[in-house]
N, C-alpha and C positions, 0 to 999 in steps of 0.2 A: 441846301447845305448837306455834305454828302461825305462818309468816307468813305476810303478804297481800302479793298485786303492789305494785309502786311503782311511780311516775310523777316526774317532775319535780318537786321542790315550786313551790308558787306564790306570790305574794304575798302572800298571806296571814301574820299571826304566827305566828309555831312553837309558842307558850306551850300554845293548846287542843292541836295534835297530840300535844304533847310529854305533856301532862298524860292523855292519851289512854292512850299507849304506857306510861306511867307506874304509871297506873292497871290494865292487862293484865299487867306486871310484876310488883305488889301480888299481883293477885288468885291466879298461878302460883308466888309467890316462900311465901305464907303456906298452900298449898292442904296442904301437908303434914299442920297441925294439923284440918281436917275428916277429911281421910283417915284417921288413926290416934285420931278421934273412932269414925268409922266404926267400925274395927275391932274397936274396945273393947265397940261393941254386937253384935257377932258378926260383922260383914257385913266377909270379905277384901275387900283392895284391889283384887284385877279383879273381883270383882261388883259391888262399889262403881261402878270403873270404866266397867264393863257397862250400869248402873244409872245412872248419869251420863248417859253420855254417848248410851246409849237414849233417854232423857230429854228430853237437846238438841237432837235427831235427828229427835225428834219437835216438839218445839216449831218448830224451823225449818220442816217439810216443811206445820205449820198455814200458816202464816204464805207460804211458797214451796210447793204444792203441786207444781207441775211441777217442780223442780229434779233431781230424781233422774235427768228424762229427758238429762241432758247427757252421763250415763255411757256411754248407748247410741252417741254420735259422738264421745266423748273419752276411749278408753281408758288412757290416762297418769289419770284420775281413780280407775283402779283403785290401781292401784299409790300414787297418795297417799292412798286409803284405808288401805291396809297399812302403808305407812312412817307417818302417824300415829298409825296405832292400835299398833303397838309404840314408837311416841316415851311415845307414854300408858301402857303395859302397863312400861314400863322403869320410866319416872319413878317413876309412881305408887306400885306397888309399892316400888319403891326406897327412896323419902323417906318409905312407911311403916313398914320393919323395920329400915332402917339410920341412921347418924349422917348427918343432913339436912346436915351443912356440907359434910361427906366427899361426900354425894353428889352436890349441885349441883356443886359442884366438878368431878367428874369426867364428869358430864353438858354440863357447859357448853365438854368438847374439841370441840365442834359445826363451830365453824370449823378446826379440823386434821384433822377427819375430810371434811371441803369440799375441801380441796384435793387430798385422795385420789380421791374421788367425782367430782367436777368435771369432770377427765380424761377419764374414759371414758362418762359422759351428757351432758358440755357441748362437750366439746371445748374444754375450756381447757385448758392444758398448765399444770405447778406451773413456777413461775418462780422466781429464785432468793430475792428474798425471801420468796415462799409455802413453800419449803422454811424459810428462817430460822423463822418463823413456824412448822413443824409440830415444827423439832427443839427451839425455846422451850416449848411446850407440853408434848409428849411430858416433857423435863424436868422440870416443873413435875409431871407424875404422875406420874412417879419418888420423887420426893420423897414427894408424898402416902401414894402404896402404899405404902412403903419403912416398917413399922415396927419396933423392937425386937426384935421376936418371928419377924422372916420376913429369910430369907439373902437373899432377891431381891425387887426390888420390885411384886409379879404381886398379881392380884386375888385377897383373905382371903374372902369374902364372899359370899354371893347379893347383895347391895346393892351391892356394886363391879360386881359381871356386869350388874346389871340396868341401874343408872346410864350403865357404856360402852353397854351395846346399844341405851338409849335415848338417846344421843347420838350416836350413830351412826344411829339412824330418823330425829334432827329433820335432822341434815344430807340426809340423803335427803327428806326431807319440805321440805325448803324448796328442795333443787335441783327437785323438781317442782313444785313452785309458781312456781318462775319459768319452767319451760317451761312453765305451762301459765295465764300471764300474763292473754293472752286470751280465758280462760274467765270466768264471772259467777263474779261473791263467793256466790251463793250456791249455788250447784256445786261451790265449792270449800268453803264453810262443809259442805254433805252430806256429801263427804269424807272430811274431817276429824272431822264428829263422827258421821257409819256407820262410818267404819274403827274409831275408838276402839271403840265399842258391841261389833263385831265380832268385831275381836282380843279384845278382854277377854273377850267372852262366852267364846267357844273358847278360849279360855286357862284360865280358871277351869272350864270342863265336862271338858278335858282332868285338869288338876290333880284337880276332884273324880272321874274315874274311875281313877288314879294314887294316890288315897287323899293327895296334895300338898294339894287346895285345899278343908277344908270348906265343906259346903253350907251356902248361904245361910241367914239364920232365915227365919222368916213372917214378911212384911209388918207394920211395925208402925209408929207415928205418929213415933216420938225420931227412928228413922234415914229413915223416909222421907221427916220434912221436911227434914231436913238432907242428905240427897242432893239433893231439888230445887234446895234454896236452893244448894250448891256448882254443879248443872248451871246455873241461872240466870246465877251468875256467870261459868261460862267463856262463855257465851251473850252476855253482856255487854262481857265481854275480848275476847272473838274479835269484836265491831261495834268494839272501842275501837282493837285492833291495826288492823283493815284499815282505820279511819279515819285513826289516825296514821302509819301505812306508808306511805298515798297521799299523805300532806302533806309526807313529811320523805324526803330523801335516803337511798337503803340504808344508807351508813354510820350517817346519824344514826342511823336506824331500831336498827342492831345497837348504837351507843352507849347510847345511852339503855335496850335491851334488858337490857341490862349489870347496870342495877337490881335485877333479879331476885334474884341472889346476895347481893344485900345486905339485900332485906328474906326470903330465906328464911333467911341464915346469922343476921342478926342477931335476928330472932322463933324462931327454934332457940335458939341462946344464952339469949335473955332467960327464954325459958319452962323451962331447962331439958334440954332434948333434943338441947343439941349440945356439947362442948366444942372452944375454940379452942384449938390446939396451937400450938407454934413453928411444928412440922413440916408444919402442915397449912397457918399464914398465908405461910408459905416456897414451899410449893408453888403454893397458891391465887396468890397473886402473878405466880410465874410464866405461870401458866395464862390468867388475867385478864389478862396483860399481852401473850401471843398472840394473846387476842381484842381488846382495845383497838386491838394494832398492823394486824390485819383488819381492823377495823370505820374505821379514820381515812383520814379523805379524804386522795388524794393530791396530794402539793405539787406544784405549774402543770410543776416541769419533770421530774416521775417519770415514765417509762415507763405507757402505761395499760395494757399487758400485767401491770403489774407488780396489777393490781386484780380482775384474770381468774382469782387461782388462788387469792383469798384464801377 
């Protein structure tokens, strides 16, 4: 899960961007049910991932064969190699062992982990509504954590650790994507989908020497066309996002991103795989309403510091 640089938008209608960003939404919001398709035929969520994003990695590098050489004069594309491929090694994993509502949920504290990060790679300082903004959120996990069974409200889970660590990668993943603005999209697409490949692989070769991660099966036609066909699509996503990112304002960008949560909570519920709580629509509220109040443009006479820390 990735963004791309933005620009100004133009004149142009918002309707294709928006239907763009919509569609990158879709395709991250339902990825849960391939993954735990995945699993069900042997193959863990980082080999999957591994396998993925391998995949896309290659597919790009047909199509951009020189792209890789931008790492040699842009080392900040190191590092959003890493910080994506644990945005991916979190999620993925995540939304495939745990409660998919629970865990977008707490994946999508993306922007209160911003205004931490922000600080000390952007040099924006938290302002005072970037604090309101972190201690709205942070609330809103309270809640969520907070169940029946636990005196305090701290992470029950592998799926709660993996969800924060992977929302804490995409904030780092997208603070380097804007410092590193004026690189080529597809410098930043190698990135994004070598760092996935990477972490995952070494994630899953670790876990399989740790007796953590069984070994992959043999190659077989069920799960390796349906790993293609999921790689295809984030390949798809990722041309939809940096199409609509360049057309729409950051914030729209992050509104409209918003999406997300609603078609993974809502195709969890439908199918099955999620229940919605009081406690969890109490929390998620909160949460989402951190991030709406980041993502909305500011009125003609706010502070623009006050958009620095969001």
């Amino acid at each position: 899960m990735a963004e791309g640089a933005t620009v100004s938008p133009g004149p142009m209608s918002p309707l294709l961007p928006v239907l763009a960003l919509l569609f990158n939404a879709f395709v991250w919001g339902v990825s849960w049910w391939p993954l735990r398709e995945l699993e069900s035929l042997g193959l863990h969520p980082l080999w999957a991932t591994a396998f993925v994003y391998a995949f896309a990695l290659l597919c790009v590098l047909v199509v951009r064969p020189g792209a890789w050489r931008a790492f040699a004069h842009q080392p900040g594309l190191w590092l959003l190699a890493v910080a994506a491929g644990l945005t991916n090694v979190g999620f993925n994993w995540a939304v495939t062992v745990g409660d998919v509502v629970r865990v977008v949920l707490l994946f999508y504290l993306m922007p209160a982990w911003t205004v931490l990060l922000a600080w000390p790679l952007l040099g924006e300082k938290p302002t005072a509504a970037s604090l309101a903004r972190l201690a709205l959120a942070m609330a809103g996990v309270a809640v969520v954590l907070k169940t029946s069974g636990s005196p305090w409200p701290v992470p029950e889970s592998l799926a709660d650790w993996l969800a924060l660590m992977g929302g804490l990668a995409f904030s780092l993943t997208n603070i380097m994507l804007r410092r590193l603005r004026d690189s080529s999209s597809q410098a930043r697409a190698t990135a994004i989908f070598g760092g996935g490949g990477l972490m995952a692989g070494a994630g899953a070769a670790l876990g399989l020497a740790q007796g953590i991660v069984p070994a992959p099966p043999a190659f077989g036609l069920p799960w390796g066309l349906l790993a293609m066909a999921l790689a295809l699509a984030l390949i798809a996503s990722n041309l939809c996002l940096q199409y609509g990112a360049a057309r729409l304002s950051a914030q729209g960008t992050a509104l409209v991103m918003l999406s997300e949560v609603i078609f993974a909570s809502g195709s969890a519920i439908a199918l099955g795989s999620a229940e919605l709580t009081l406690r969890i629509a109490v929390g998620g509220a909160l949460i989402l309403a951190a991030a709406i109040w980041s993502a909305w443009p500011a009125g003609p006479g706010q502070n623009a510091r006050d958009q620095g820390g969001s």
